[in-house]
OpenMM code with the backbone's topology and positions (N, CA, C; nanometers):
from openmm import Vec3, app, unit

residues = "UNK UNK UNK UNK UNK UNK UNK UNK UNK UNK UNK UNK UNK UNK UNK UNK UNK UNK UNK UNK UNK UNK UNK UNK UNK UNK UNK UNK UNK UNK UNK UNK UNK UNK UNK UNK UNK UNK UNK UNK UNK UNK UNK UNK UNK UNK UNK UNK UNK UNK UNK UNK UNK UNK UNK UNK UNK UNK UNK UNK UNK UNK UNK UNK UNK UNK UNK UNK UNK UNK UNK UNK UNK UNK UNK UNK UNK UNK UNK UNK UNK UNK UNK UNK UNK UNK UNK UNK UNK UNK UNK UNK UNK UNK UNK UNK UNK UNK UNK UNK UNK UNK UNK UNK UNK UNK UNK UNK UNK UNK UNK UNK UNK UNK UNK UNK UNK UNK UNK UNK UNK UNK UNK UNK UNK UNK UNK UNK UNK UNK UNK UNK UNK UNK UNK UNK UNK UNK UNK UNK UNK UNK UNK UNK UNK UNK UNK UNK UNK UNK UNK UNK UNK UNK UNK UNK UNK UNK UNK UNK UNK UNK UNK UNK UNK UNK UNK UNK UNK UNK UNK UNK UNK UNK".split()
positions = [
    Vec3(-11.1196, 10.4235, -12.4033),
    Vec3(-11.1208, 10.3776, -12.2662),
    Vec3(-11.0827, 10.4948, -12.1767),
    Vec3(-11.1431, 10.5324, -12.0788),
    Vec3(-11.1228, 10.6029, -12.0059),
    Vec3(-10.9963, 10.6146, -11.9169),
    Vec3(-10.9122, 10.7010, -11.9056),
    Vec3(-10.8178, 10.6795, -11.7730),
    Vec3(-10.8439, 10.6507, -11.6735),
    Vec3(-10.9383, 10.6501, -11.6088),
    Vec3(-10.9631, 10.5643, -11.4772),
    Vec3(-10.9725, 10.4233, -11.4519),
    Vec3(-10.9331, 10.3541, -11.6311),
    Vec3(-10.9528, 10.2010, -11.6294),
    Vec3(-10.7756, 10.1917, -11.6472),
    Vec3(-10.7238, 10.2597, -11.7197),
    Vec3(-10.5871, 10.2187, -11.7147),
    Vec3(-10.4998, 10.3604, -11.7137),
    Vec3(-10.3627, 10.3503, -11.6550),
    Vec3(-10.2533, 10.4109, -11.6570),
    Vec3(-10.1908, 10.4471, -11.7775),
    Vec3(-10.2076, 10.5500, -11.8537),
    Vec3(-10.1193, 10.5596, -12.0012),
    Vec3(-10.0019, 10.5756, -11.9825),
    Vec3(-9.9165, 10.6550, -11.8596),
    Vec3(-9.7881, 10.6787, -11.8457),
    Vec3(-9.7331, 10.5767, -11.8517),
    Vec3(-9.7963, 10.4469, -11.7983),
    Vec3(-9.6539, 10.3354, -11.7982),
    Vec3(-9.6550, 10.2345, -11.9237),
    Vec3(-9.8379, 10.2790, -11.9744),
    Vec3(-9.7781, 10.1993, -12.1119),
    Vec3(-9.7016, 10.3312, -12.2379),
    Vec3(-9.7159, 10.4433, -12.2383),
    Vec3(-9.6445, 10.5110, -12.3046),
    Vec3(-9.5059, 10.5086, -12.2675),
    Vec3(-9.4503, 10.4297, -12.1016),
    Vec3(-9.2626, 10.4833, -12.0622),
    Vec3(-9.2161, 10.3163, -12.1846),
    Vec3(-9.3159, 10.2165, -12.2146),
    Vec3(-9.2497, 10.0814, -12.2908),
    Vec3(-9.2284, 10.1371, -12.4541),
    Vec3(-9.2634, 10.2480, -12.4626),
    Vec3(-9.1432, 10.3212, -12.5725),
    Vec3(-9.0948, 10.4301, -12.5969),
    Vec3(-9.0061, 10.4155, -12.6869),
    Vec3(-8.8443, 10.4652, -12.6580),
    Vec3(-8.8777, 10.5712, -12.8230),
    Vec3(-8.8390, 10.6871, -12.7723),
    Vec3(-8.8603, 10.8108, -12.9521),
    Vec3(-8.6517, 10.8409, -12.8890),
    Vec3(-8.6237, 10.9072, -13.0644),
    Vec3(-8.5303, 10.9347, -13.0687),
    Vec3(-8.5513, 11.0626, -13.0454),
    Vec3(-8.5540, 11.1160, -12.9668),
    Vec3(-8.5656, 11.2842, -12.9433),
    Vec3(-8.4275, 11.3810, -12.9214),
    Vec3(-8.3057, 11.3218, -12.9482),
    Vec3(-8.1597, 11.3721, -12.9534),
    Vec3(-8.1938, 11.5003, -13.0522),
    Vec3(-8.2289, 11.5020, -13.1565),
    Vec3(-8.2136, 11.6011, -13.2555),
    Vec3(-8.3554, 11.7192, -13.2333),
    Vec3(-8.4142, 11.6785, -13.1203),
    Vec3(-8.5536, 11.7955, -13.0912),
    Vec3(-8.5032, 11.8892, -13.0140),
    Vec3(-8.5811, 11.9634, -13.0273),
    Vec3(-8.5891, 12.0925, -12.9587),
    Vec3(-8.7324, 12.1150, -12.9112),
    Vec3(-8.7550, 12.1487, -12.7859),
    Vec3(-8.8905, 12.1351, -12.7254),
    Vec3(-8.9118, 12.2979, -12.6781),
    Vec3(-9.0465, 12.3345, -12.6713),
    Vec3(-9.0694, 12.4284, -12.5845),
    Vec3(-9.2177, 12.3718, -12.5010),
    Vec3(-9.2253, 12.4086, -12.3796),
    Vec3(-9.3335, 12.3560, -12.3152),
    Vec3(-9.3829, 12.5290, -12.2215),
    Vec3(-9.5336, 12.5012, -12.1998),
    Vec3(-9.5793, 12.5848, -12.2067),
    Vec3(-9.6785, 12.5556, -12.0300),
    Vec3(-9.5990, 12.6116, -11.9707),
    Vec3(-9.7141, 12.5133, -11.7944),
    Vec3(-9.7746, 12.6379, -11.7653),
    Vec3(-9.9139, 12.6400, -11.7120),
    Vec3(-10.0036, 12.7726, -11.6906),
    Vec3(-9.9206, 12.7335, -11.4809),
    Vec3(-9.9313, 12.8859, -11.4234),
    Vec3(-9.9056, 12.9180, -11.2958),
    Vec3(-10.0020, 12.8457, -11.1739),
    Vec3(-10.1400, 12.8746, -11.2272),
    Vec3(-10.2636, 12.8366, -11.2047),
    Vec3(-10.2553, 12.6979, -11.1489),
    Vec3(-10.3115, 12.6461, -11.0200),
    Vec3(-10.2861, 12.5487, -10.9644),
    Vec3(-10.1867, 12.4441, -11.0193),
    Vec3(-10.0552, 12.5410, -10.9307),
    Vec3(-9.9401, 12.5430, -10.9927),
    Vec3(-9.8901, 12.3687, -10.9006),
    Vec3(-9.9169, 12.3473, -10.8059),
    Vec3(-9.9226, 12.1815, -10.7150),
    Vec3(-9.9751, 12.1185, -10.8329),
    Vec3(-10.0394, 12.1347, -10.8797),
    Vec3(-10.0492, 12.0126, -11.0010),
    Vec3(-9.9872, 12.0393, -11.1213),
    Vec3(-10.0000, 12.1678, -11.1738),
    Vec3(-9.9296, 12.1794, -11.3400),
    Vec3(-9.7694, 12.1680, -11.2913),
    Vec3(-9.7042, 12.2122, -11.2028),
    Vec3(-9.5557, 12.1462, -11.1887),
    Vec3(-9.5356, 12.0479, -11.1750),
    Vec3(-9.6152, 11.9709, -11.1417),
    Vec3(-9.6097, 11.7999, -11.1684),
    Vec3(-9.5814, 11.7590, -11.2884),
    Vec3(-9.6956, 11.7978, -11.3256),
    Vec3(-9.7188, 11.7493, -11.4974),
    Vec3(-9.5630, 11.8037, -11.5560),
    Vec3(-9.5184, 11.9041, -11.5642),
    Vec3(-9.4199, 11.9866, -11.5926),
    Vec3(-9.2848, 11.8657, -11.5221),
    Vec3(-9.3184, 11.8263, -11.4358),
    Vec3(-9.1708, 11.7259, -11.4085),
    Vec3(-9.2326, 11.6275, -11.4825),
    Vec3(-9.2696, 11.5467, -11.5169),
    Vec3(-9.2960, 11.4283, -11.5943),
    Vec3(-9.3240, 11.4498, -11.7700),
    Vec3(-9.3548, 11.5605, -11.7780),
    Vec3(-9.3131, 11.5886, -11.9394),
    Vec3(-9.1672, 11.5890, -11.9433),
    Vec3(-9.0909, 11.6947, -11.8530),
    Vec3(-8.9286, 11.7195, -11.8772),
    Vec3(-8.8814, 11.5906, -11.8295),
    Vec3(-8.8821, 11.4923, -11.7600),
    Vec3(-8.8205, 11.3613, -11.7370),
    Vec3(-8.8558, 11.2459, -11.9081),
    Vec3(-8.9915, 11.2587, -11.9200),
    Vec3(-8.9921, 11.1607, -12.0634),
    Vec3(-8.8540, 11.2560, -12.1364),
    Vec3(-8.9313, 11.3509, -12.1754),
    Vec3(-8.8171, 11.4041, -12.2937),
    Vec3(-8.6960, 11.3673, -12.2851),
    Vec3(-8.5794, 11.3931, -12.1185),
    Vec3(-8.4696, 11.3123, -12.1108),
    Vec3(-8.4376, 11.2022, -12.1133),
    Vec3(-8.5557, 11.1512, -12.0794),
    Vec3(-8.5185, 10.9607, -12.1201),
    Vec3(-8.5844, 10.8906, -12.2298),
    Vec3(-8.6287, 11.0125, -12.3402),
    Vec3(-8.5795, 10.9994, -12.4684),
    Vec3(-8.5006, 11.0627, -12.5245),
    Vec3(-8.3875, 11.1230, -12.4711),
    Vec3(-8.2553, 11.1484, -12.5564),
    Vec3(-8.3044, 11.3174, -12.5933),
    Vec3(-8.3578, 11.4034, -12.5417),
    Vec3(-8.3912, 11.5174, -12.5434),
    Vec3(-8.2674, 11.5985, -12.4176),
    Vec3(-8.2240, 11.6403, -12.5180),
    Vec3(-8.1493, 11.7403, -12.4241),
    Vec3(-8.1891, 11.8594, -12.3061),
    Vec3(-8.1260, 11.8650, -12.1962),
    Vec3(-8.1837, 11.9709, -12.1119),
    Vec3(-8.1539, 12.0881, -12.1844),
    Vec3(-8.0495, 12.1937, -12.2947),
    Vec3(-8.0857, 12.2438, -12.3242),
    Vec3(-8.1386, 12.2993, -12.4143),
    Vec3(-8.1990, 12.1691, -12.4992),
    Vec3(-8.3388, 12.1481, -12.5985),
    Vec3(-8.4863, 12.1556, -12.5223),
    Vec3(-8.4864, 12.2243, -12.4241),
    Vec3(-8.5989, 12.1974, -12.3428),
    Vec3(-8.6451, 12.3372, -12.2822),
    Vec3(-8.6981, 12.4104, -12.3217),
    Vec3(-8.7362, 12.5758, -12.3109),
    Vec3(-8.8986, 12.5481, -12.2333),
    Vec3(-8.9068, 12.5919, -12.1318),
    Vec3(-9.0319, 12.6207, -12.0619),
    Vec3(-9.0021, 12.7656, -11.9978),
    Vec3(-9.1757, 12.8165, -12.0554),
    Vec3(-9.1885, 12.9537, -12.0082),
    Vec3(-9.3523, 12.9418, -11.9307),
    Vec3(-9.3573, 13.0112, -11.8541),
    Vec3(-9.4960, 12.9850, -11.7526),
    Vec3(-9.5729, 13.1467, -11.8706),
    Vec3(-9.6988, 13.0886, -11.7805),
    Vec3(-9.7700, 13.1930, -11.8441),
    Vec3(-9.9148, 13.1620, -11.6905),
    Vec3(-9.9681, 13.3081, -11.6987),
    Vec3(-10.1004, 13.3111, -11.5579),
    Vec3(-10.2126, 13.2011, -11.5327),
    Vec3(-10.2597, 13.1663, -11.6456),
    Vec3(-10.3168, 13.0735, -11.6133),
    Vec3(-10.3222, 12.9481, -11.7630),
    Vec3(-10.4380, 12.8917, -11.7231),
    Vec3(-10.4919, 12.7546, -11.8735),
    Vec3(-10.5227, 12.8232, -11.9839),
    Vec3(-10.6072, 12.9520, -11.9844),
    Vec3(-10.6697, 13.0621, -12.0669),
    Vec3(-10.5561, 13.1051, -12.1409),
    Vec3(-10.4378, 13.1369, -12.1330),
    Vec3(-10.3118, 13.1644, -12.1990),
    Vec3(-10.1496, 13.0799, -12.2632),
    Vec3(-10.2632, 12.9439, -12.2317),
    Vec3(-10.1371, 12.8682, -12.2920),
    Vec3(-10.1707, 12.8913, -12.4023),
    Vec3(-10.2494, 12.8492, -12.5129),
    Vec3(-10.2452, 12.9291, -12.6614),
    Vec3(-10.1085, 13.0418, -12.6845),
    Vec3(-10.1733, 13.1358, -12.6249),
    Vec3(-10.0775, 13.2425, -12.6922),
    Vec3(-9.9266, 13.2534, -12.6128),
    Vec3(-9.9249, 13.1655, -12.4738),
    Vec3(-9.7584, 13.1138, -12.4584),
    Vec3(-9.7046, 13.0026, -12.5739),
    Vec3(-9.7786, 12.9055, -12.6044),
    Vec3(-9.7463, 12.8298, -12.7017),
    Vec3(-9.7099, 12.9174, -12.8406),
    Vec3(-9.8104, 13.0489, -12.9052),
    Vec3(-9.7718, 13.0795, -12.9850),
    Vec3(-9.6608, 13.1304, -13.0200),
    Vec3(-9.6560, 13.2211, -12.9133),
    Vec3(-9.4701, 13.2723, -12.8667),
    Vec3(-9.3978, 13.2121, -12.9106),
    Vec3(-9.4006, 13.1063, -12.8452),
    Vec3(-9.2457, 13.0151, -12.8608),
    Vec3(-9.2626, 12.9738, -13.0450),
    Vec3(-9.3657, 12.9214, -13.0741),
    Vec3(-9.3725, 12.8560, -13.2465),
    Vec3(-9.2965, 12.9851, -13.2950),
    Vec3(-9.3405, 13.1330, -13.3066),
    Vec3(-9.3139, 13.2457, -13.3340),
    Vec3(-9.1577, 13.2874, -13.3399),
    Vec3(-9.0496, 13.1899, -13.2445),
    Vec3(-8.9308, 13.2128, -13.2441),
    Vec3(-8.8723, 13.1407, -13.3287),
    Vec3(-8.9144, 13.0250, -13.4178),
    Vec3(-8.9162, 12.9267, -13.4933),
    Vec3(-8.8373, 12.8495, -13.4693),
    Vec3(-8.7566, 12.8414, -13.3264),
    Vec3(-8.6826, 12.7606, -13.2892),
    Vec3(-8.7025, 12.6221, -13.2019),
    Vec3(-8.8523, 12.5785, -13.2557),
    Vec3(-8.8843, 12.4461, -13.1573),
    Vec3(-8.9737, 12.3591, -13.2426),
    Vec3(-8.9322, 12.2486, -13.2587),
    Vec3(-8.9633, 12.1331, -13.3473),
    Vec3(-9.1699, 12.0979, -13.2960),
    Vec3(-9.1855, 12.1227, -13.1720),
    Vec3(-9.3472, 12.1112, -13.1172),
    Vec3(-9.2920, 12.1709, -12.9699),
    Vec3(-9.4041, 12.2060, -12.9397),
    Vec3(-9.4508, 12.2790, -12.7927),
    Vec3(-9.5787, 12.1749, -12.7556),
    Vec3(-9.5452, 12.1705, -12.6054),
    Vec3(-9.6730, 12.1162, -12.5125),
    Vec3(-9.6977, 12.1896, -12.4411),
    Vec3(-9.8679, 12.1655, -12.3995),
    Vec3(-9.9132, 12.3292, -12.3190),
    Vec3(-9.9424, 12.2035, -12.1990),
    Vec3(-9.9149, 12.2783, -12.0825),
    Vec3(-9.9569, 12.1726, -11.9706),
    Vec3(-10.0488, 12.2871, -11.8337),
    Vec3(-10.1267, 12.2445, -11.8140),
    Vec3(-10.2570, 12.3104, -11.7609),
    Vec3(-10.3343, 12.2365, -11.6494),
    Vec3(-10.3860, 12.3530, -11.5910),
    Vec3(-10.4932, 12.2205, -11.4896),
    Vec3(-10.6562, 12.3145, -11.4871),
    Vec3(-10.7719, 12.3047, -11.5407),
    Vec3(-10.8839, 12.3682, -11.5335),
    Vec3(-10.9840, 12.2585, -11.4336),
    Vec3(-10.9890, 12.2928, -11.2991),
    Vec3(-11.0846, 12.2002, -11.1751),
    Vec3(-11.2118, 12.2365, -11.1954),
    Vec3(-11.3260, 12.1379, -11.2388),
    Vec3(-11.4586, 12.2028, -11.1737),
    Vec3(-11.4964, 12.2673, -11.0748),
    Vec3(-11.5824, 12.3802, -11.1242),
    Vec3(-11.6436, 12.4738, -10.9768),
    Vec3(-11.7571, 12.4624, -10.9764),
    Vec3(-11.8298, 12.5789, -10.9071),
    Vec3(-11.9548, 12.5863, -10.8763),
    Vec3(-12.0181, 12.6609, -11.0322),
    Vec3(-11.9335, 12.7495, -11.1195),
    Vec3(-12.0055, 12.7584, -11.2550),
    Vec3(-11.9459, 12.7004, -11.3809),
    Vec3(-11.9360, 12.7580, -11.4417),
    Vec3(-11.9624, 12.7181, -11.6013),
    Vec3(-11.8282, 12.7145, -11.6640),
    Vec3(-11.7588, 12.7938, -11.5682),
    Vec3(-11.6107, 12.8934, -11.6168),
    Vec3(-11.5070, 12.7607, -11.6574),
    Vec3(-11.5158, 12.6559, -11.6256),
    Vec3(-11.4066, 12.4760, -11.6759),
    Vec3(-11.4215, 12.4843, -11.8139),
    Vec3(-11.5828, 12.4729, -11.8550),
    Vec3(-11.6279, 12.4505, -11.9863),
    Vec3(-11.5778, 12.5490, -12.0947),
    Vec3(-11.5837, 12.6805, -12.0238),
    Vec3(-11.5656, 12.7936, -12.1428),
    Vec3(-11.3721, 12.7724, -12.1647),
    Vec3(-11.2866, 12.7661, -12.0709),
    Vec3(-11.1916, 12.7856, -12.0718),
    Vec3(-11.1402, 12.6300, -12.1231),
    Vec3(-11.1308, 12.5653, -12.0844),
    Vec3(-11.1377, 12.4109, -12.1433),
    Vec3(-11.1465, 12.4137, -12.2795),
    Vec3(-11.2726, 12.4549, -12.3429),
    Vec3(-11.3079, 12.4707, -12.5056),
    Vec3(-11.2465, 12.6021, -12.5904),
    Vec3(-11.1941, 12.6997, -12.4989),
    Vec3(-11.1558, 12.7954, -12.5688),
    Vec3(-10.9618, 12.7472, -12.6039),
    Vec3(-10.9384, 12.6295, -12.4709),
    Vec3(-10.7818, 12.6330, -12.4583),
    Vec3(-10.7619, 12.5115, -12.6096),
    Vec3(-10.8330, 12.4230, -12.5851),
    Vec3(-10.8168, 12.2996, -12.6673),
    Vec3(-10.8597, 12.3943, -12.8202),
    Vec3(-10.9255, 12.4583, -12.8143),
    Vec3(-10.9592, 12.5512, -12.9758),
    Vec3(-10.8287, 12.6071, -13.0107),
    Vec3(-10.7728, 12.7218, -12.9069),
    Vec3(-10.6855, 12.7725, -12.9367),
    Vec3(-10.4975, 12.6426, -12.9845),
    Vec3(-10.5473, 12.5446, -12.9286),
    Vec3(-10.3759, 12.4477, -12.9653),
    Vec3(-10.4615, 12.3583, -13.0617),
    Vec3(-10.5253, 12.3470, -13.1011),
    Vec3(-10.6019, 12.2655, -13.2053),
    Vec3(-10.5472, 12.4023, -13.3259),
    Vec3(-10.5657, 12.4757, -13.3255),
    Vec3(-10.6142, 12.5841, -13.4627),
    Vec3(-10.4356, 12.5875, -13.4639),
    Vec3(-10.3681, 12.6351, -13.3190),
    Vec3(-10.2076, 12.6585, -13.3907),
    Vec3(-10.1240, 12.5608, -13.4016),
    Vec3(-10.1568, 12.4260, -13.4018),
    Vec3(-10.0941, 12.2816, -13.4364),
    Vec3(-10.1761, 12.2637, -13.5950),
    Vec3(-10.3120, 12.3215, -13.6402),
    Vec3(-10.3415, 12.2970, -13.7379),
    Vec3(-10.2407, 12.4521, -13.8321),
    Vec3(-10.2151, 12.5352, -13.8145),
    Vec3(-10.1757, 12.6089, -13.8446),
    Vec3(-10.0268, 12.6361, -13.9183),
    Vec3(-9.9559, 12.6089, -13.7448),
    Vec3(-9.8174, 12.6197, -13.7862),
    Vec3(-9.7916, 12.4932, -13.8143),
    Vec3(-9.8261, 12.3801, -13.8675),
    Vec3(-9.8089, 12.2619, -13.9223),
    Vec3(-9.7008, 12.1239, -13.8009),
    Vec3(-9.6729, 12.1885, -13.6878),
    Vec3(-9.5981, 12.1840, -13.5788),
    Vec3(-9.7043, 12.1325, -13.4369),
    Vec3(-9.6694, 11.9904, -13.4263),
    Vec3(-9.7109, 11.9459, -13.2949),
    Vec3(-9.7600, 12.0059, -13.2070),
    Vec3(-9.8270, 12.1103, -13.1680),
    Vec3(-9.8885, 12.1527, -13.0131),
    Vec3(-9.9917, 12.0421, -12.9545),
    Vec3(-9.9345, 12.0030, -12.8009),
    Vec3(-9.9948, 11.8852, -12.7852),
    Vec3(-10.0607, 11.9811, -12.6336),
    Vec3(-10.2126, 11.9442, -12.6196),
    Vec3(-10.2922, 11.9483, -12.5183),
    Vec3(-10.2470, 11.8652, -12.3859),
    Vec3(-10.2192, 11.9257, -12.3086),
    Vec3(-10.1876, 11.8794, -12.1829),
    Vec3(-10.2714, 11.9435, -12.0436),
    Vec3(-10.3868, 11.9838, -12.1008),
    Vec3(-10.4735, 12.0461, -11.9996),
    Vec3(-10.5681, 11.9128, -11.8734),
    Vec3(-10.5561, 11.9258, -11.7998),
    Vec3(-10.6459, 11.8436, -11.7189),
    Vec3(-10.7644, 11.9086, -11.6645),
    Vec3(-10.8879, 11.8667, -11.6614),
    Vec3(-10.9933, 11.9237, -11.7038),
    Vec3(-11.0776, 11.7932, -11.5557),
    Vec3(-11.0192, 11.8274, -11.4134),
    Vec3(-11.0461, 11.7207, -11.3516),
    Vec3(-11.2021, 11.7799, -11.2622),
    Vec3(-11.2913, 11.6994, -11.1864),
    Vec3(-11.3801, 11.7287, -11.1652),
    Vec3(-11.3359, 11.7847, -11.0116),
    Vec3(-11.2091, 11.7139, -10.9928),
    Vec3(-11.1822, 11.7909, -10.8461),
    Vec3(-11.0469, 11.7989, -10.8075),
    Vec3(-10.9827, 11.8510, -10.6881),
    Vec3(-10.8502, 11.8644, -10.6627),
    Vec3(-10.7656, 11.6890, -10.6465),
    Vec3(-10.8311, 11.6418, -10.5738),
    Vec3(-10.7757, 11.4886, -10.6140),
    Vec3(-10.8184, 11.3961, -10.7115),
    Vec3(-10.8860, 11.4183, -10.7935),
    Vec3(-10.8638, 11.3555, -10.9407),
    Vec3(-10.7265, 11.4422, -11.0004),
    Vec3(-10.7333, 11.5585, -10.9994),
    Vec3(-10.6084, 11.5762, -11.0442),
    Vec3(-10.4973, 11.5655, -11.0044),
    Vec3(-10.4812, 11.5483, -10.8831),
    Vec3(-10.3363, 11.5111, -10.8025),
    Vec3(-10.3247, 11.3347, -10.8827),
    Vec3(-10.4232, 11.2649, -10.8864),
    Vec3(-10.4335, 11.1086, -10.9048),
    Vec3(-10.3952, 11.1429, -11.0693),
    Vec3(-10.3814, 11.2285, -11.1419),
    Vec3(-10.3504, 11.2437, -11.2940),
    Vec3(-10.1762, 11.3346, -11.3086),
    Vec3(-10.1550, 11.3936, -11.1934),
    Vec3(-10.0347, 11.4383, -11.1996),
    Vec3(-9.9267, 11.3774, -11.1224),
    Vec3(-9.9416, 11.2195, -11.1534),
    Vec3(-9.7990, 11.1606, -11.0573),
    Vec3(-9.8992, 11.0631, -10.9658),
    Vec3(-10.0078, 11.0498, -10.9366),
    Vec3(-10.0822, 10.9447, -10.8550),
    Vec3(-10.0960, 10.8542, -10.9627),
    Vec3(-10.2063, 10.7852, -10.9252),
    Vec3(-10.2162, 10.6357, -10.9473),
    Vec3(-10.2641, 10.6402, -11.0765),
    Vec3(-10.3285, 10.7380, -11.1393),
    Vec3(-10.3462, 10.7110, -11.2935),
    Vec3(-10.2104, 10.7461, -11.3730),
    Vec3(-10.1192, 10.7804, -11.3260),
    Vec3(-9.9783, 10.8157, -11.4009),
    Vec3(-10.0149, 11.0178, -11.3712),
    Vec3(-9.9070, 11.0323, -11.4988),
    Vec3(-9.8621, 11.1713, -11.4576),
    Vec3(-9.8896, 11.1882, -11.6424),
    Vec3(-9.9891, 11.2914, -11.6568),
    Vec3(-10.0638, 11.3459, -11.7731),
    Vec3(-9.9325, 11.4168, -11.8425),
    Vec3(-9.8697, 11.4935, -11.8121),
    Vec3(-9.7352, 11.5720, -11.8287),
    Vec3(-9.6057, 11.4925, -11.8981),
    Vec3(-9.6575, 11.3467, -11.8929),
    Vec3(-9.5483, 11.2158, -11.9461),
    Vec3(-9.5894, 11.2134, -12.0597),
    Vec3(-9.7485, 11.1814, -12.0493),
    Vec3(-9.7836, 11.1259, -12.1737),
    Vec3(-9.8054, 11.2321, -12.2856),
    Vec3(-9.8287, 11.3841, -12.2581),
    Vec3(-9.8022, 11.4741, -12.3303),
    Vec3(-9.6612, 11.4929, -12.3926),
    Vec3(-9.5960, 11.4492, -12.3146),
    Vec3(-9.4087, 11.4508, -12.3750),
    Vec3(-9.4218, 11.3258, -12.4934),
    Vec3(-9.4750, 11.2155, -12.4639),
    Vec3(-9.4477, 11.0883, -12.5298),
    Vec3(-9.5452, 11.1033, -12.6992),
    Vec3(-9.6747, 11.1922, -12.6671),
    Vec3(-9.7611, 11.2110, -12.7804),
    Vec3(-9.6760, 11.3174, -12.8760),
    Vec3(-9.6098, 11.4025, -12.7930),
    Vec3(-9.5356, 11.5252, -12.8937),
    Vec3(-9.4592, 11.4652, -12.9523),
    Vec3(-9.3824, 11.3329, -12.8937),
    Vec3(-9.2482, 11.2413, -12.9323),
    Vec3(-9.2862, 11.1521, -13.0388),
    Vec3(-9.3938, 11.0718, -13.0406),
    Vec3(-9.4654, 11.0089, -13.1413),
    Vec3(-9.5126, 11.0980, -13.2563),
    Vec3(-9.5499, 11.2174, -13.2470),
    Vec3(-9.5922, 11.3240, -13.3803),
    Vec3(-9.4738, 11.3651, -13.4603),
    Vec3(-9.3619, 11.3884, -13.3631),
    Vec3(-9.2377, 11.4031, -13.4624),
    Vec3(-9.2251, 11.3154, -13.4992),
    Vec3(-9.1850, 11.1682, -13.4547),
    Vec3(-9.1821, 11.0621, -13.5504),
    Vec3(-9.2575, 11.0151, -13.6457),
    Vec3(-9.3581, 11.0363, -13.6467),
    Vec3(-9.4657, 11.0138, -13.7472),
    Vec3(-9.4265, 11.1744, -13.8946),
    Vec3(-9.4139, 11.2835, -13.8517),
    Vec3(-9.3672, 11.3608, -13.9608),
    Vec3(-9.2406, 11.3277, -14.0335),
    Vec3(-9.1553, 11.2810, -13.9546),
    Vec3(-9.0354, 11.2595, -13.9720),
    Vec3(-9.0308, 11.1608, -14.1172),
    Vec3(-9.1517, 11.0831, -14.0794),
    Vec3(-9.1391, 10.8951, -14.1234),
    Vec3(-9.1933, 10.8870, -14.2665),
    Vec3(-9.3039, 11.0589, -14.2493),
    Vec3(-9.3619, 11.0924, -14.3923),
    Vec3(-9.2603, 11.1569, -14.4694),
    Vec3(-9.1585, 11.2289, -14.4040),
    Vec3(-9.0409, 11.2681, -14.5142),
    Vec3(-8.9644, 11.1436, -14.5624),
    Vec3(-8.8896, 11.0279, -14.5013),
    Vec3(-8.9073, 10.9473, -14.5229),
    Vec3(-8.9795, 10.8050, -14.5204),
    Vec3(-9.0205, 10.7574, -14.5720),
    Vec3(-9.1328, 10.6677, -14.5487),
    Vec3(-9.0661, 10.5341, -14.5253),
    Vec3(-9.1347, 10.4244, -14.4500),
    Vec3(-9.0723, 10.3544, -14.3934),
    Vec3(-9.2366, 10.2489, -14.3724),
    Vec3(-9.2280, 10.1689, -14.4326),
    Vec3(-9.3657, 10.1058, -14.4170),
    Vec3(-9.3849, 10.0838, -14.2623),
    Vec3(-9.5084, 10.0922, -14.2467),
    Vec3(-9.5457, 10.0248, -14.1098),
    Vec3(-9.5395, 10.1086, -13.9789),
    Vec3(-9.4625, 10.1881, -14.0261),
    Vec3(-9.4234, 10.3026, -13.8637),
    Vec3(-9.5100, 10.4511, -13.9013),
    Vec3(-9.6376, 10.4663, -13.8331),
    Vec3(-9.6435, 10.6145, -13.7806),
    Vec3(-9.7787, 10.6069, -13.9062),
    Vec3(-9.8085, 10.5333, -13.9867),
    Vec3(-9.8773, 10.5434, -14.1408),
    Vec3(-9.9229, 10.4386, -14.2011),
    Vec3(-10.0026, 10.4589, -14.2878),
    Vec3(-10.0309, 10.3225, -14.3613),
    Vec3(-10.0493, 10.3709, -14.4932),
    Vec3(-9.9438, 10.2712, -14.5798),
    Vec3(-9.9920, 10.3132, -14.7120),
    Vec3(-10.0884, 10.2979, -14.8041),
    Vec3(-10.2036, 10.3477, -14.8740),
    Vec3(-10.2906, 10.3706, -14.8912),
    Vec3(-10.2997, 10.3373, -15.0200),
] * unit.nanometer
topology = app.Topology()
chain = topology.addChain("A")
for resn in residues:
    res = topology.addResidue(resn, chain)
    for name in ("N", "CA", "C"):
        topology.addAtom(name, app.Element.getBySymbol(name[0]), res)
């Protein structure tokens, strides 16, 4: 279902992750920085009101969407963060340049979440214009930057649940 039919932020705030024992690093590109600091307050607000400490919570900027990859890699590289979220904003223009950077950003946190075996969660918004993305960072479709906090929060629990297993939560036994 598309986000324009429903709000994920407010059905992702009706649950609750134990995030006391995480350590986060988040990764916001500079680059239409009115919207990625949005996103950037509503990732760092989930995390605290799931029990994520402010100083379990490491954000470093990087120039633009094109370099969250290798800000994300950084931080995995210090080995001191349980998952990293990259939070981004790529607007349609008049060329091609959304598509290339869009597919190169989601390649690059796809390959180092498949890699370093560690949550990197996509938080890029990929909107067709400046107010679709304002309406995705804190307007009326929610704030994209929440639900990136809440998906990183659900992946630890789900690894967690495979060290111990616990029927029914995060898995199905097979």
């Amino acid at each position: 279902m598309s986000s324009k039919l429903q709000n994920l932020s407010s059905t992702f705030a009706e649950n609750k992750y134990d995030g006391s024992n995480h350590s986060i690093g988040i990764v916001v590109a500079q680059w239409n920085q009115e919207i990625t600091f949005a996103l950037l307050d509503g990732a760092r607000q989930a995390l605290l009101d799931n029990g994520v400490t402010a100083e379990h919570i490491t954000v470093i900027e990087v120039p633009g969407a094109f370099e969250l990859p290798i800000g994300a890699r950084m931080l995995l590289q210090s080995g001191s963060f349980d998952g990293i979220i990259c939070l981004g904003c790529v607007i349609k223009g008049e060329t091609k340049h959304d598509e290339y950077i869009s597919n190169a950003v989601a390649n690059g946190i796809m390959n180092l979440s498949l890699t370093s075996g560690k949550p990197v969660i996509f938080g890029l918004l990929t909107p067709n214009n400046h107010e679709q993305a304002l309406e995705r960072s804190g307007g009326k479709h929610g704030n994209k930057g929440t639900e990136a906090s809440m998906t990183l929060l659900q992946m630890l629990e789900v690894k967690k649940n495979l060290k111990q297993p616990k029927k029914g939560i995060g898995f199905q036994n097979l």
